[in-house]
C-alpha positions, 0 to 999 in steps of 0.5 A: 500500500502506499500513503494514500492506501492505495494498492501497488502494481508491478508492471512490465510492457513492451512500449511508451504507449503500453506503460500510459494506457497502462497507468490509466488502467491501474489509476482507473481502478484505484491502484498506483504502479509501483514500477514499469519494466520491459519497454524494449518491445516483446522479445524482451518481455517474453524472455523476461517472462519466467523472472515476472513470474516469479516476482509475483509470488510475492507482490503483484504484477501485471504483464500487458503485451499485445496480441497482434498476429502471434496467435489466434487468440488471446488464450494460446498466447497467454498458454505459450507465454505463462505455463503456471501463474503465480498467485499475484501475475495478472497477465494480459493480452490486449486484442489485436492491439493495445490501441484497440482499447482506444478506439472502443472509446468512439465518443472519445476517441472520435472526438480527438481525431475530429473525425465523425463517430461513425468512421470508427469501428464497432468491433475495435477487438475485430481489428487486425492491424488497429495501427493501420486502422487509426492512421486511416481514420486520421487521414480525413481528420479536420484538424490538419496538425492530427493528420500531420502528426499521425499519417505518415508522410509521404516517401517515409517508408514508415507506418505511422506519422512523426507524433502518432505515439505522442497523440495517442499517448495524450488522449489516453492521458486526458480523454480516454475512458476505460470503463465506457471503452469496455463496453466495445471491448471484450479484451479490456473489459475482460483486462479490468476485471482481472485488474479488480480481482488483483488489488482485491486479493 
């Protein structure tokens, strides 16, 4: 517990943006972190796995990665990562994307981009490529420094625009609402009940 009584979290994820989605969600169900580990992308995490694993025999932790194409689904993933959990793992799969979650606050997230509530998916888990899907969405953004900041530019060869992770991490910080985003994603809702469960324990 800290001062204020609030339960502490161990956590480890593959990026930026993972660790600020990731604060939102223990902030969002009362919980604080007590340190972020990984952030060198999956392969790390994945090796460091079984080092987890064992920490939470003793505290609690949380390990977010994302699902991407690995696997089918979240289950066989979670299977290959994490053969016998430890009492205090809370190990979490975001589907396809930790950005899906993001896009299931379409009120939200519709909102930021300046962009019609109806170009925005209903079915955010359904998304394979959630990174694809965003910068095709900002792309008719009204406001020219999204559109700038997230769609590529042209030439670059890269996937994204020069601030796509910068935006992103903004609007889970300031408009983002995880409770109201798990009503279109079963991933997150299934993400927070598990987070309740562990600083309940």
């Amino acid at each position: 517990m800290t001062e204020s009584g609030h339960p502490v979290v161990f956590a480890a994820v593959e990026g930026m943006l993972d660790e600020v989605v990731l604060r939102r969600l223990l902030s969002d169900v009362g919980a604080e972190p007590a340190a972020v580990y990984g952030k060198q992308g999956k392969q790390h995490l994945h090796e460091r796995m079984s080092d987890y694993n064992r920490a939470a025999r003793h505290n609690r932790w949380i390990v977010l990665v994302d699902l991407d194409t690995d696997e089918d689904c979240a289950p066989l993933l979670r299977q290959h990562w994490l053969d016998h959990r430890a009492p205090g793992m809370c190990f979490r799969v975001a589907v396809h994307e930790v950005e899906s979650w993001l896009l299931a606050d379409r009120v939200a997230f519709s909102r930021f981009l300046g962009v019609p509530r109806a170009r925005l998916p209903m079915m955010p888990d359904d998304e394979l490529d959630p990174k694809r899907t965003i910068v095709g969405i900002a792309r008719s953004s009204r406001y020219n420094a999204i559109s700038e900041d997230m769609v590529p530019r042209h030439g670059s060869g890269r996937p994204v625009g020069p601030a796509y992770t910068s935006r992103l991490a903004e609007f889970a910080t300031t408009s983002w609402r995880p409770t109201e985003a798990a009503r279109n994603s079963n991933s997150l809702r299934r993400c927070l009940t598990r987070l309740h469960e562990l600083i309940s324990a």
